[in-house]
gemmi code that builds the backbone of each chain (N, CA, C; Angstrom):
import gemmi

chains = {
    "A": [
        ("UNK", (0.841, -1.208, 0.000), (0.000, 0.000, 0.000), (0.868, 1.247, 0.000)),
        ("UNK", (0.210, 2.327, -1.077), (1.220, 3.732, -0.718), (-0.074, 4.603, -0.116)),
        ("UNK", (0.804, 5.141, 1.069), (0.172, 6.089, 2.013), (0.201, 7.018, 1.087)),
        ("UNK", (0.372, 7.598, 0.135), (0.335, 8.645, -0.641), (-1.169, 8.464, -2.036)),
        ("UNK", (-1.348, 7.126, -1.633), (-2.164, 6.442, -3.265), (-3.683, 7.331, -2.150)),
        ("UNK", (-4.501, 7.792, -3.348), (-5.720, 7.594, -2.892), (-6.332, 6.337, -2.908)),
        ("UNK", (-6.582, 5.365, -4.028), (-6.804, 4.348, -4.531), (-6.759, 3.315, -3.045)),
        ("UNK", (-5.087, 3.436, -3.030), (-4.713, 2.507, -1.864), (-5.442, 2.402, -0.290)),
        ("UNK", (-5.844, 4.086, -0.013), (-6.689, 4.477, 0.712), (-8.579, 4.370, 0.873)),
        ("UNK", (-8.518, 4.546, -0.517), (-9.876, 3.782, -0.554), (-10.058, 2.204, -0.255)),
        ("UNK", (-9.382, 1.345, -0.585), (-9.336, 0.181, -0.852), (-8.616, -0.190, 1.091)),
        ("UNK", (-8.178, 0.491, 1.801), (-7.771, 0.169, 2.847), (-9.377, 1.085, 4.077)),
        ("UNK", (-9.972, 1.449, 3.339), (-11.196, 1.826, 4.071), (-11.155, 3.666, 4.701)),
        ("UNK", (-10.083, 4.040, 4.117), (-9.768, 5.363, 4.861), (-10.510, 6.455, 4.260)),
        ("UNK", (-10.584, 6.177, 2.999), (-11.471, 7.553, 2.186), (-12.879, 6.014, 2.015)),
        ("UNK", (-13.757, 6.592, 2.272), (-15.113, 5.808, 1.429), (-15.051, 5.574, -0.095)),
        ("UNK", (-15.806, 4.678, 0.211), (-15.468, 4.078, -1.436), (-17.481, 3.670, -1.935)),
        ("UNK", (-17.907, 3.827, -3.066), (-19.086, 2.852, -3.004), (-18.559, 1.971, -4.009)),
        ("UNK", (-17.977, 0.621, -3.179), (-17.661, -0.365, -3.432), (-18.869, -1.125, -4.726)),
        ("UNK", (-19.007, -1.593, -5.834), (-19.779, -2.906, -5.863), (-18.968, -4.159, -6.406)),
        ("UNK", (-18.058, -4.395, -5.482), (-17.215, -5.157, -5.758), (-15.924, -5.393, -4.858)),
        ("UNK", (-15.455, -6.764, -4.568), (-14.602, -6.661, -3.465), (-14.221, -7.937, -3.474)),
        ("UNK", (-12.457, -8.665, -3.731), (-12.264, -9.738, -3.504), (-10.835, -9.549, -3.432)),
        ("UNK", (-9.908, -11.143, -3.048), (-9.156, -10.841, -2.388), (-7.859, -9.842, -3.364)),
        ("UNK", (-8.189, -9.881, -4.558), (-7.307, -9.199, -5.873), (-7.585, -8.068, -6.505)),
        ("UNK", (-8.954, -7.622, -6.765), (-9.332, -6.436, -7.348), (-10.458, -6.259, -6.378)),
        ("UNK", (-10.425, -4.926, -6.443), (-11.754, -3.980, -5.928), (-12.526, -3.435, -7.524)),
        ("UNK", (-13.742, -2.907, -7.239), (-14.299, -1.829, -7.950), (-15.590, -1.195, -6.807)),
        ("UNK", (-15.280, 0.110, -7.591), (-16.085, 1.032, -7.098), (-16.557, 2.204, -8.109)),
        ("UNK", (-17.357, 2.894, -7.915), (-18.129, 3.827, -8.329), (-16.932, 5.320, -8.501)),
        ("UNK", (-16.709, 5.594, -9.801), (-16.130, 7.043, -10.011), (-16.993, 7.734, -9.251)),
        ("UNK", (-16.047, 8.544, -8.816), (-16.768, 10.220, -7.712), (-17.313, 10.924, -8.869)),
        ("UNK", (-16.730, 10.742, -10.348), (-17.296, 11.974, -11.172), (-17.985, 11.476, -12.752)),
        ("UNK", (-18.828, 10.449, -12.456), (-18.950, 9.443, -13.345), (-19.685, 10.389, -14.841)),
        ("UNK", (-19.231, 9.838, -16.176), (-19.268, 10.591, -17.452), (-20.996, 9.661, -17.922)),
        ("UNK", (-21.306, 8.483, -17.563), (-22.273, 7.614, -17.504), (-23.488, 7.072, -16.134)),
        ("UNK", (-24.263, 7.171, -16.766), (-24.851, 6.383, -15.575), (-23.940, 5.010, -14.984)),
        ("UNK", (-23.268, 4.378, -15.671), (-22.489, 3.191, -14.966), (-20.958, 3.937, -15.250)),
        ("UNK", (-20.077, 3.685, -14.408), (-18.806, 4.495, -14.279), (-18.211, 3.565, -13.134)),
        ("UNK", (-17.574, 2.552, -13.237), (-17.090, 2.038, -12.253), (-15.595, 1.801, -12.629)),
        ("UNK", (-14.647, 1.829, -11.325), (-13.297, 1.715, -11.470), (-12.668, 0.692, -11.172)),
        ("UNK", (-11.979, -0.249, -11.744), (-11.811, -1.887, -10.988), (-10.416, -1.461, -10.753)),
        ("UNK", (-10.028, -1.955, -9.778), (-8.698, -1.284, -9.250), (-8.131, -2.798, -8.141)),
        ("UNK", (-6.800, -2.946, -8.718), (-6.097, -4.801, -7.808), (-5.326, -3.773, -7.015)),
        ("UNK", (-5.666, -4.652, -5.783), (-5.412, -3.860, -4.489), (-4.092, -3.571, -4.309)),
        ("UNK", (-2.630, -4.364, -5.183), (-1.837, -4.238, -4.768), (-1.394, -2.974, -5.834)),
        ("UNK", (-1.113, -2.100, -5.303), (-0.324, -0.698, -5.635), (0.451, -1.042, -7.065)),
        ("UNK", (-0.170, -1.294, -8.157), (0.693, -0.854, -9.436), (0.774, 0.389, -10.201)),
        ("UNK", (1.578, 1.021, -10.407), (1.580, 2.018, -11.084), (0.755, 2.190, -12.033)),
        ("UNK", (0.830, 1.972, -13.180), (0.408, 1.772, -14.681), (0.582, 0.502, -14.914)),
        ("UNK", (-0.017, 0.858, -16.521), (0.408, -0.263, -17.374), (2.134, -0.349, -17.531)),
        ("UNK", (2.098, 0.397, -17.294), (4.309, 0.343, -17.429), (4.890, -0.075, -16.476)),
        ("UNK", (4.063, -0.192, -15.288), (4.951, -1.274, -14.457), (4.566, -1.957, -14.183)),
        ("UNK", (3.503, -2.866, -15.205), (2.702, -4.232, -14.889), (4.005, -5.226, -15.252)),
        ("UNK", (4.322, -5.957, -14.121), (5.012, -7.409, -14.521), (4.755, -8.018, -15.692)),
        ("UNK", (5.182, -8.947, -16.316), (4.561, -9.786, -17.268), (3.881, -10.640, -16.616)),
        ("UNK", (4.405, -11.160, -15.597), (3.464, -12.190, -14.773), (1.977, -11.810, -14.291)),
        ("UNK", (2.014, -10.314, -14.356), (0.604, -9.541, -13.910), (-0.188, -9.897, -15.353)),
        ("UNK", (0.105, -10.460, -15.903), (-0.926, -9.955, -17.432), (-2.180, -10.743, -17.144)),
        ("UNK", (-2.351, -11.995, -16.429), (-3.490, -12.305, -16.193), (-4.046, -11.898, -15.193)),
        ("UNK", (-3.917, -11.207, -14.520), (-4.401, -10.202, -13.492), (-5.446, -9.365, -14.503)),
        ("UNK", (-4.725, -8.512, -15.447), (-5.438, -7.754, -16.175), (-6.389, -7.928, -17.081)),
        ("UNK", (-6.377, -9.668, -17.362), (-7.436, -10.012, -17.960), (-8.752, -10.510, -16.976)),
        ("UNK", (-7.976, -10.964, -16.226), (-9.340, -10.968, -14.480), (-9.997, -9.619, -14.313)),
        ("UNK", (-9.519, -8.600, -14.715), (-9.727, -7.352, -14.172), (-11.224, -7.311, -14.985)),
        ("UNK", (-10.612, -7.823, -16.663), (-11.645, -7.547, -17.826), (-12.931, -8.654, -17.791)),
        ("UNK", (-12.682, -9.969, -17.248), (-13.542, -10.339, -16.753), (-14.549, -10.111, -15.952)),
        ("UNK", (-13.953, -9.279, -14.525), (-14.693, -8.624, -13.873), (-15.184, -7.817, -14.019)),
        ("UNK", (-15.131, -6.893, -15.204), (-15.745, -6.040, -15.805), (-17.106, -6.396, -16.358)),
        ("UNK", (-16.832, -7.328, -17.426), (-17.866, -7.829, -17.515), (-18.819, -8.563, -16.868)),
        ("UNK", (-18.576, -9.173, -15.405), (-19.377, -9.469, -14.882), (-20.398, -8.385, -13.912)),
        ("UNK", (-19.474, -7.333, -13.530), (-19.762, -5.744, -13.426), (-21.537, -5.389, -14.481)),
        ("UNK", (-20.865, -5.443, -15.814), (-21.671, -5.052, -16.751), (-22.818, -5.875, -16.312)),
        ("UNK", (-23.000, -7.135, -16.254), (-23.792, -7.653, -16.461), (-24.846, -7.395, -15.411)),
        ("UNK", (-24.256, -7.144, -13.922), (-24.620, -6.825, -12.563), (-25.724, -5.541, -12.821)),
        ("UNK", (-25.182, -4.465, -14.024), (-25.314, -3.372, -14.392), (-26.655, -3.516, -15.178)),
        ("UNK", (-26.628, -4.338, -16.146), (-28.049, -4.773, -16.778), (-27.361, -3.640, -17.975)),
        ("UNK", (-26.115, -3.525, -18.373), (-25.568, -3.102, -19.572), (-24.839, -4.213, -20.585)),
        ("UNK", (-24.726, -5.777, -20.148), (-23.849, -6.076, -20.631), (-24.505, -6.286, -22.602)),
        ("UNK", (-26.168, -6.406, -22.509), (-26.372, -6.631, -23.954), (-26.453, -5.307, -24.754)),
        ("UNK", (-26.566, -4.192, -24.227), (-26.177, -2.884, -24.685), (-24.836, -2.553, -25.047)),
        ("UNK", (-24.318, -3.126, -24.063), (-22.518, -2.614, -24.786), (-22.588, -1.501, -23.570)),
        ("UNK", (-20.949, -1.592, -23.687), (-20.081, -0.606, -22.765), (-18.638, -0.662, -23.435)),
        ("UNK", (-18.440, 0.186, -22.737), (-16.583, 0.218, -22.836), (-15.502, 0.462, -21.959)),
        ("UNK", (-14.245, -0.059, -22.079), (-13.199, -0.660, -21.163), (-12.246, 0.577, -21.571)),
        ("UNK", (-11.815, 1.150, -20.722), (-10.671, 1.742, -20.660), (-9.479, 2.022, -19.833)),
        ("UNK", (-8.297, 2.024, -20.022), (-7.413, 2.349, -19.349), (-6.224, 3.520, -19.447)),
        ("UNK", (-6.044, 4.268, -18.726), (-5.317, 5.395, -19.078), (-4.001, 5.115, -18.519)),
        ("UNK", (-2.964, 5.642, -19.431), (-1.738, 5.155, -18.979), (-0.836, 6.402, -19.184)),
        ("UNK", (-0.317, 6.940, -17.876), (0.524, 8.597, -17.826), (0.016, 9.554, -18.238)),
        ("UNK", (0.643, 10.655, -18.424), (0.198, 11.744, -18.662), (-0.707, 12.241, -19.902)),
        ("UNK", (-0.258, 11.816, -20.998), (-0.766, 12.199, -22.174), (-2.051, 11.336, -22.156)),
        ("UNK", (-1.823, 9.778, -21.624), (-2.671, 9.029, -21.417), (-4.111, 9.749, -21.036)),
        ("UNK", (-4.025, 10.753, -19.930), (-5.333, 11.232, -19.138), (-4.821, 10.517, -17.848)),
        ("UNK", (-4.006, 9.602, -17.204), (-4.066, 9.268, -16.022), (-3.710, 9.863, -15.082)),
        ("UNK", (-4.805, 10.133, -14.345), (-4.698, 11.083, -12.921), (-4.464, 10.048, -11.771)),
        ("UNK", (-5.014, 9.146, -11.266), (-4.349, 8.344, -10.029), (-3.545, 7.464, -10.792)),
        ("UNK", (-2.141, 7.637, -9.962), (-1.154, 6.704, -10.328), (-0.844, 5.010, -9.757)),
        ("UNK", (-2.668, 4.853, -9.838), (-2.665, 3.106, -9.089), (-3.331, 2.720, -10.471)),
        ("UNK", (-2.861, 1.800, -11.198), (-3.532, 1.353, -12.575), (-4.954, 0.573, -11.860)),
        ("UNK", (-5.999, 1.242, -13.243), (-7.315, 1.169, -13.048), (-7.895, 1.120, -14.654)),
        ("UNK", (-9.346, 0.509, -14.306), (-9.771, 0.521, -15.564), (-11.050, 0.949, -15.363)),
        ("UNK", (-11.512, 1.544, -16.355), (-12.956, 2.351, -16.360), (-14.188, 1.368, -16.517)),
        ("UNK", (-15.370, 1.010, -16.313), (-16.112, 0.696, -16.946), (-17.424, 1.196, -17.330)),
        ("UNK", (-17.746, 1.714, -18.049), (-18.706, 2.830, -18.605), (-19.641, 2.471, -19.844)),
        ("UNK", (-21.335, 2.614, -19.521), (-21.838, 2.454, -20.269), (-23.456, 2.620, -19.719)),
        ("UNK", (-24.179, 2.377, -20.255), (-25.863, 2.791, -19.506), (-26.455, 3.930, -21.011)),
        ("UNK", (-25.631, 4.497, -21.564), (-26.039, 4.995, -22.201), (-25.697, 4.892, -24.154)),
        ("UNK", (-25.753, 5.420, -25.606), (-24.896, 5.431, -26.393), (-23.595, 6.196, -26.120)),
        ("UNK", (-22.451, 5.309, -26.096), (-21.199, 6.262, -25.502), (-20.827, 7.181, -27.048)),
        ("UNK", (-20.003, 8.230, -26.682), (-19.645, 8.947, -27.666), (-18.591, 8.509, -28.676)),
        ("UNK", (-18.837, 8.085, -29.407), (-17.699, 7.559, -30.650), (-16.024, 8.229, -30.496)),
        ("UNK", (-15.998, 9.093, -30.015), (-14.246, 10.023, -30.017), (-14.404, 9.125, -28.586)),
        ("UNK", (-12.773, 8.660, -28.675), (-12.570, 7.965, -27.680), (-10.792, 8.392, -27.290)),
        ("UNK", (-10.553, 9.417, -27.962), (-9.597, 10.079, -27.254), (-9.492, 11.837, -27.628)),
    ],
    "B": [
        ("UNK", (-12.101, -18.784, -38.503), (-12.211, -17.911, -39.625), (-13.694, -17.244, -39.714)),
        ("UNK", (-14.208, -16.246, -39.657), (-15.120, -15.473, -40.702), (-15.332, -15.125, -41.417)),
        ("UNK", (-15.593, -15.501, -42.721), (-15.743, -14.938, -44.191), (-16.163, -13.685, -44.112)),
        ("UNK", (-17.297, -13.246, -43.193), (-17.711, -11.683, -43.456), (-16.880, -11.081, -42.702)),
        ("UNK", (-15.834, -11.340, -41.606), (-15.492, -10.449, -40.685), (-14.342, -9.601, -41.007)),
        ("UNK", (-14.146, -8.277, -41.141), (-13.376, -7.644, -42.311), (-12.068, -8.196, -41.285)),
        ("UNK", (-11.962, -7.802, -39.744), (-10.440, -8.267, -39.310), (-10.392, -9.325, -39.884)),
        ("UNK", (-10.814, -10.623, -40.050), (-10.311, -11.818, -40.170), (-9.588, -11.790, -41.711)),
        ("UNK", (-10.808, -11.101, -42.485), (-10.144, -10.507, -44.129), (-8.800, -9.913, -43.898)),
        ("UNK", (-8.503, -9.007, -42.838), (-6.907, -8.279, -42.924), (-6.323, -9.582, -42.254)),
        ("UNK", (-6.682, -9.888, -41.216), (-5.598, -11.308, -40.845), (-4.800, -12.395, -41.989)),
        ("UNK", (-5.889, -12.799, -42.766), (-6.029, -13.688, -44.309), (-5.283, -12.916, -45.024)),
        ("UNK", (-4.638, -11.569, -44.799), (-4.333, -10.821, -46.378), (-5.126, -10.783, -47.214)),
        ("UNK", (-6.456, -11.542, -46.977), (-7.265, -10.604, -48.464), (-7.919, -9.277, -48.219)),
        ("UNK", (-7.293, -8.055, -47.568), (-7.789, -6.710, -47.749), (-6.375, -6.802, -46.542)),
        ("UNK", (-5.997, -5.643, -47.157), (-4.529, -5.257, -46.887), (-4.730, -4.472, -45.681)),
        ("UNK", (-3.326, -4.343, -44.779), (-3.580, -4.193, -43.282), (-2.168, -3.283, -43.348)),
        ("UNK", (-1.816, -2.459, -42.523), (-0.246, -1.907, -42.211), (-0.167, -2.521, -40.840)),
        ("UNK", (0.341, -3.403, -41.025), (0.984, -4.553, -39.869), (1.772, -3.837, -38.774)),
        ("UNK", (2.212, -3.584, -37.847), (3.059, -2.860, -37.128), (3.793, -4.484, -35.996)),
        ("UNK", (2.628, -4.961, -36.220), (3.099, -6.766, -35.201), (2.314, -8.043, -35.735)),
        ("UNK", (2.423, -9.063, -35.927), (2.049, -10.109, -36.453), (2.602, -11.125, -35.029)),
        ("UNK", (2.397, -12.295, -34.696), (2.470, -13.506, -33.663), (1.640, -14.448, -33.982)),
        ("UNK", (1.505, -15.750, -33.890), (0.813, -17.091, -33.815), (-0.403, -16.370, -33.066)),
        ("UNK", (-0.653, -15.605, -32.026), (-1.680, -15.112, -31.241), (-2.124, -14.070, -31.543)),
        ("UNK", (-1.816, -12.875, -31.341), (-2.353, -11.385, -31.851), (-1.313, -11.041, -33.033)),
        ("UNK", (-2.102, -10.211, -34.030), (-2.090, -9.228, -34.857), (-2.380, -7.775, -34.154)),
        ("UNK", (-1.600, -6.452, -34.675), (-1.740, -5.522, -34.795), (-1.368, -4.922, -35.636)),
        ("UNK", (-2.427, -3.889, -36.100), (-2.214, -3.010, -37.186), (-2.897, -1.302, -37.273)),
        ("UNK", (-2.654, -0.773, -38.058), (-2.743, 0.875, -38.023), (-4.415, 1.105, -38.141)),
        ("UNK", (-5.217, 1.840, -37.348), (-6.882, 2.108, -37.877), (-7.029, 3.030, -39.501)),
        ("UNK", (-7.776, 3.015, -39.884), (-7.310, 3.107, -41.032), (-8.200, 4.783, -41.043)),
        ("UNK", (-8.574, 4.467, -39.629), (-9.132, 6.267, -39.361), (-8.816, 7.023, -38.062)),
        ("UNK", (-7.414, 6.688, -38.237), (-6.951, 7.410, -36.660), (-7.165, 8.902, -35.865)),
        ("UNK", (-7.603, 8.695, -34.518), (-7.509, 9.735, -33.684), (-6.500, 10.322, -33.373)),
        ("UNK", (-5.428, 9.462, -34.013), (-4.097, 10.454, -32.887), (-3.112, 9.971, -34.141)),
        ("UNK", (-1.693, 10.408, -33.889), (-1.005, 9.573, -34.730), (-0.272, 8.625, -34.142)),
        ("UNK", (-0.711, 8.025, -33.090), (-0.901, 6.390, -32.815), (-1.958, 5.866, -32.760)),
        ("UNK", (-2.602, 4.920, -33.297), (-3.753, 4.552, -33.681), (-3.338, 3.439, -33.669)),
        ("UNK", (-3.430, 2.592, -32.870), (-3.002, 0.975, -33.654), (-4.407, -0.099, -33.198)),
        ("UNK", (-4.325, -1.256, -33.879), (-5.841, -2.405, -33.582), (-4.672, -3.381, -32.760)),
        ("UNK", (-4.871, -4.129, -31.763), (-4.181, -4.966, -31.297), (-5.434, -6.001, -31.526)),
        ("UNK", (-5.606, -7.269, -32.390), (-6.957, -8.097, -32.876), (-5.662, -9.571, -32.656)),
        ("UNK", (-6.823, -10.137, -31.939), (-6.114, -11.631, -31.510), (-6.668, -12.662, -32.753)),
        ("UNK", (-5.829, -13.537, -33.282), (-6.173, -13.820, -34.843), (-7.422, -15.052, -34.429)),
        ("UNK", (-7.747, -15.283, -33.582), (-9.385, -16.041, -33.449), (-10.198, -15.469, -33.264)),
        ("UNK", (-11.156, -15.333, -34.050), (-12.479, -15.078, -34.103), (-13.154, -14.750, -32.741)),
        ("UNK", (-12.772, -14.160, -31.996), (-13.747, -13.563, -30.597), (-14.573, -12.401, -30.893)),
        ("UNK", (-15.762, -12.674, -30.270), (-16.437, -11.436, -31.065), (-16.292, -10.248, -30.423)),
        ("UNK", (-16.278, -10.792, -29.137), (-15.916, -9.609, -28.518), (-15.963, -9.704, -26.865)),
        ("UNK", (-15.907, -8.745, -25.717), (-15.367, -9.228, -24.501), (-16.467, -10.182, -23.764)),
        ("UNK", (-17.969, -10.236, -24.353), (-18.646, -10.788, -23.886), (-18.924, -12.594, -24.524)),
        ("UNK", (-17.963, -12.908, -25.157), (-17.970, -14.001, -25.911), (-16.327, -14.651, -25.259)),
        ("UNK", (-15.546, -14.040, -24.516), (-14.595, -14.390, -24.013), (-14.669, -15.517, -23.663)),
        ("UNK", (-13.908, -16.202, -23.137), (-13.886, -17.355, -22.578), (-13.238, -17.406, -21.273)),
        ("UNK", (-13.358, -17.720, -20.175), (-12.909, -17.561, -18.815), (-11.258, -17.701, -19.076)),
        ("UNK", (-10.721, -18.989, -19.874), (-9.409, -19.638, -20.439), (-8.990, -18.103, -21.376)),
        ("UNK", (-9.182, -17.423, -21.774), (-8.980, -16.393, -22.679), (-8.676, -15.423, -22.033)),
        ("UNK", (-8.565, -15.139, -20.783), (-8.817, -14.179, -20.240), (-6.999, -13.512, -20.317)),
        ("UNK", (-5.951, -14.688, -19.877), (-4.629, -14.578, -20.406), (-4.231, -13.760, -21.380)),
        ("UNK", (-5.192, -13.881, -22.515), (-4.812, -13.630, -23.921), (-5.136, -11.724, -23.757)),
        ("UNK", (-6.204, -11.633, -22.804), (-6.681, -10.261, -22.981), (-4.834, -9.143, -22.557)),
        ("UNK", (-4.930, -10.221, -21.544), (-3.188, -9.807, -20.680), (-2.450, -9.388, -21.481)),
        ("UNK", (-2.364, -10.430, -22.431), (-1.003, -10.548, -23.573), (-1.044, -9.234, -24.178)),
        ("UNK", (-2.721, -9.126, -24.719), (-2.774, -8.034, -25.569), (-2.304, -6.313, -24.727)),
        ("UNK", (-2.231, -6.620, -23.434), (-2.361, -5.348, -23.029), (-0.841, -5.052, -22.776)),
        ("UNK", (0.202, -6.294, -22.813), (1.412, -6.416, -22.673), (2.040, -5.987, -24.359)),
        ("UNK", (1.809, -6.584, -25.244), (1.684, -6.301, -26.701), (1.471, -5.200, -26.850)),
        ("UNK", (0.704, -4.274, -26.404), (-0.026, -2.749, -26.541), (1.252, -1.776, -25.558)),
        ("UNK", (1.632, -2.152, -24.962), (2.968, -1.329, -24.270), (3.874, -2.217, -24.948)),
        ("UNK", (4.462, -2.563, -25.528), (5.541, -2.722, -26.302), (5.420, -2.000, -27.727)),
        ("UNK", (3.996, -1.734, -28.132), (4.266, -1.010, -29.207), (3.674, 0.339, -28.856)),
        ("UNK", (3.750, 0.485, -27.563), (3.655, 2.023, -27.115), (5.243, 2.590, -27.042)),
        ("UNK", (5.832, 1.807, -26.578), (7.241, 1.954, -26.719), (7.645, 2.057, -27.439)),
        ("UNK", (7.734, 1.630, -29.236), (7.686, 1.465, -30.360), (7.830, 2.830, -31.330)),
        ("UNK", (6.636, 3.280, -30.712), (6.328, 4.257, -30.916), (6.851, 5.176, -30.506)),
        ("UNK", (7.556, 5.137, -29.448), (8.353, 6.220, -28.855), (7.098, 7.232, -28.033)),
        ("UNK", (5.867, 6.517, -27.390), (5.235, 7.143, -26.480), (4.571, 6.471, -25.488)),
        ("UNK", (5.456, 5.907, -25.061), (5.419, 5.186, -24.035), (5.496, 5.835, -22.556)),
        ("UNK", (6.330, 6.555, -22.262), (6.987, 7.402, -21.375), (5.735, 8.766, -21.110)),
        ("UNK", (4.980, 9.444, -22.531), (4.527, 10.118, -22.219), (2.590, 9.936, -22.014)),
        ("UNK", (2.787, 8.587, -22.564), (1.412, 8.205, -21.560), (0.150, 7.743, -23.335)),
        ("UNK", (-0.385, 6.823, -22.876), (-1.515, 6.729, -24.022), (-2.295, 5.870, -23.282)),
        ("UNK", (-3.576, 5.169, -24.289), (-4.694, 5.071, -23.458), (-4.882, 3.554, -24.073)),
        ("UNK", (-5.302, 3.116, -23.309), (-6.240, 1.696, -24.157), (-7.849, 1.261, -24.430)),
        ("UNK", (-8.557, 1.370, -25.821), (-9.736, 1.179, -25.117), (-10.529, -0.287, -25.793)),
        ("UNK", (-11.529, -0.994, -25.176), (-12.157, -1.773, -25.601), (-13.329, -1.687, -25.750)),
        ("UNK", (-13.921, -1.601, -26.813), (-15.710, -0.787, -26.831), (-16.278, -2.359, -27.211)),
        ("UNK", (-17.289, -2.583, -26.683), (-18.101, -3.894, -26.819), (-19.498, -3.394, -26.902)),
        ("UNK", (-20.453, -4.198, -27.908), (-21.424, -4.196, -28.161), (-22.039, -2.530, -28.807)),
        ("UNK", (-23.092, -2.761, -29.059), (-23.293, -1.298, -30.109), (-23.651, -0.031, -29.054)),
        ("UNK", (-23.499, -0.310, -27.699), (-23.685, 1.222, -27.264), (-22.548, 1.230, -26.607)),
        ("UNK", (-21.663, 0.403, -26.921), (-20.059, 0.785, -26.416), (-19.210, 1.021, -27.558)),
        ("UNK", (-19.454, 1.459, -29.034), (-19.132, 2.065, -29.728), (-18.713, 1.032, -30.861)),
        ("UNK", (-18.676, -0.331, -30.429), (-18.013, -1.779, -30.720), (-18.458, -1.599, -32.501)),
        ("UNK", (-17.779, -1.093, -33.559), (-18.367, -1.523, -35.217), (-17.780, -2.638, -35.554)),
        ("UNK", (-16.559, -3.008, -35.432), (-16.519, -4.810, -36.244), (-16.402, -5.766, -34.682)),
        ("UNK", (-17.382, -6.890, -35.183), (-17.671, -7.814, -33.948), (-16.534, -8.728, -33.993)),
        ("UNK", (-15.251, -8.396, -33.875), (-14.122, -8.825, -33.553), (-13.166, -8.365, -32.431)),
        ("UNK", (-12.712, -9.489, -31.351), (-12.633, -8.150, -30.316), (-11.093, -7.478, -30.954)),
        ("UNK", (-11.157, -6.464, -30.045), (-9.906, -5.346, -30.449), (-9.769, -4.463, -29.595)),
        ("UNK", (-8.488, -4.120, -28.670), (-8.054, -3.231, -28.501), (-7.596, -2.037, -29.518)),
        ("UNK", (-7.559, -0.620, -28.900), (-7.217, 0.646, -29.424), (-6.226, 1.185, -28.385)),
        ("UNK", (-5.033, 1.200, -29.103), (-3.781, 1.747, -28.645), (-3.914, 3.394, -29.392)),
        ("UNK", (-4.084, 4.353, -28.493), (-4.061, 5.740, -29.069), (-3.346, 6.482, -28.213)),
        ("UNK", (-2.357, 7.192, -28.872), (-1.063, 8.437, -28.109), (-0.253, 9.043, -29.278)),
        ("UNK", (0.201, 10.058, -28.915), (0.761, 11.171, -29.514), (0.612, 12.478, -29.370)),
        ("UNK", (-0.528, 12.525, -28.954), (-1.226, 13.973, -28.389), (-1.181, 13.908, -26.790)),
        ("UNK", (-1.896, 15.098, -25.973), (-2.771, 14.853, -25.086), (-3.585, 14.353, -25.403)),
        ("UNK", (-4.343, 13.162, -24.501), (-5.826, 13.202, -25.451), (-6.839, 13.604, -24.308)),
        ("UNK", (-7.927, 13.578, -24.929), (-9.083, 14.032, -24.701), (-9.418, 13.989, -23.620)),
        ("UNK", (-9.655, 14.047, -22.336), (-9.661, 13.495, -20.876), (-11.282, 12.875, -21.087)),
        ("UNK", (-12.612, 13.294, -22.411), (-13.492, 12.658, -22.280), (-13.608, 11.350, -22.844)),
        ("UNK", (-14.022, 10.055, -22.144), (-13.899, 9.005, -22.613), (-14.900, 8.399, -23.004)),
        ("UNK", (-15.871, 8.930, -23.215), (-17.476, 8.168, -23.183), (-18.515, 8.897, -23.505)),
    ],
}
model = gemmi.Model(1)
for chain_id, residues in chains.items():
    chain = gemmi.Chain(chain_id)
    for i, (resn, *xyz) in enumerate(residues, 1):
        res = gemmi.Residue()
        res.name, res.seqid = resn, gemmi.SeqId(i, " ")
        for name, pos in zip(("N", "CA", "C"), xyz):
            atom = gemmi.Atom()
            atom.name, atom.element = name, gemmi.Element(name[0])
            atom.pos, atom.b_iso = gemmi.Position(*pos), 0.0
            res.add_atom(atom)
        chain.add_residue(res)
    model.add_chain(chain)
structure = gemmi.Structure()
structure.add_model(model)
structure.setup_entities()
């Protein structure tokens, strides 16, 4: 855990979180500033930076993540509508917390520009 | 194979692709209507339609691709300054060919709106 991560802090119970999701590897929770009616953030508890400092050994982590996404979606009653998966990686990326996370967003037609 | 599915047509070489990576597992290649001037398709050469057709066993492969997608962020020489990854599924997640696919996009800032 970094005492500096918000992420890490949410996920350790210190800032509130609205969790819908919780196991012993990834969390998700509800964006504070969601762009969709569904906006959830799946976030693995252990403190990774980005995608740039995912291990190789992490790579199935990140496909658990996308699994859980979709089971997310489905929880959501979006999964036969469609949604979309995103991840922001550094600066140019758009990434503002530096604990790698992935978006999951959808409830509505999302906007075609996707950067 | 899909006869109608245009990726599987660029996989086959019958409708021409700008390759940037080829593997026994994923293909990637340039969108042929880019947002940024990194634009790349990271398309795994089996027929998945998309994240909701995954397979629990597949989930690895999603990894690979996201490991594959930072190596040719690096590639690119924008790695360092950050890009995004996205996966749009089904038609209100922006999803047009029912093949799954990542979108590797950087070169700019981009857009901080994602949806």
């Amino acid at each position: 855990m970094s005492e500096s991560c918000v992420f890490c802090r949410i996920i350790a119970g210190e800032i509130p979180g609205d969790f819908v999701h919780r196991d012993e590897e990834i969390v998700a929770f509800r964006d504070i500033n969601p762009v969709a009616s569904t906006h959830i953030l799946l976030v693995p508890r252990d403190h990774i930076e980005s995608v740039q400092s995912l291990l190789p050994e992490q790579a199935d982590l990140v496909g658990r993540m996308v699994l859980r996404a979709r089971e997310l979606a489905e929880q959501e009653g979006i999964a036969d509508r469609g949604y979309r998966l995103v991840v922001n990686c550094g600066s140019e990326g758009g990434q503002i917390v530096p604990h790698l996370h992935m978006h999951l967003i959808g409830g509505r037609k999302l906007d075609d520009r996707i950067g």
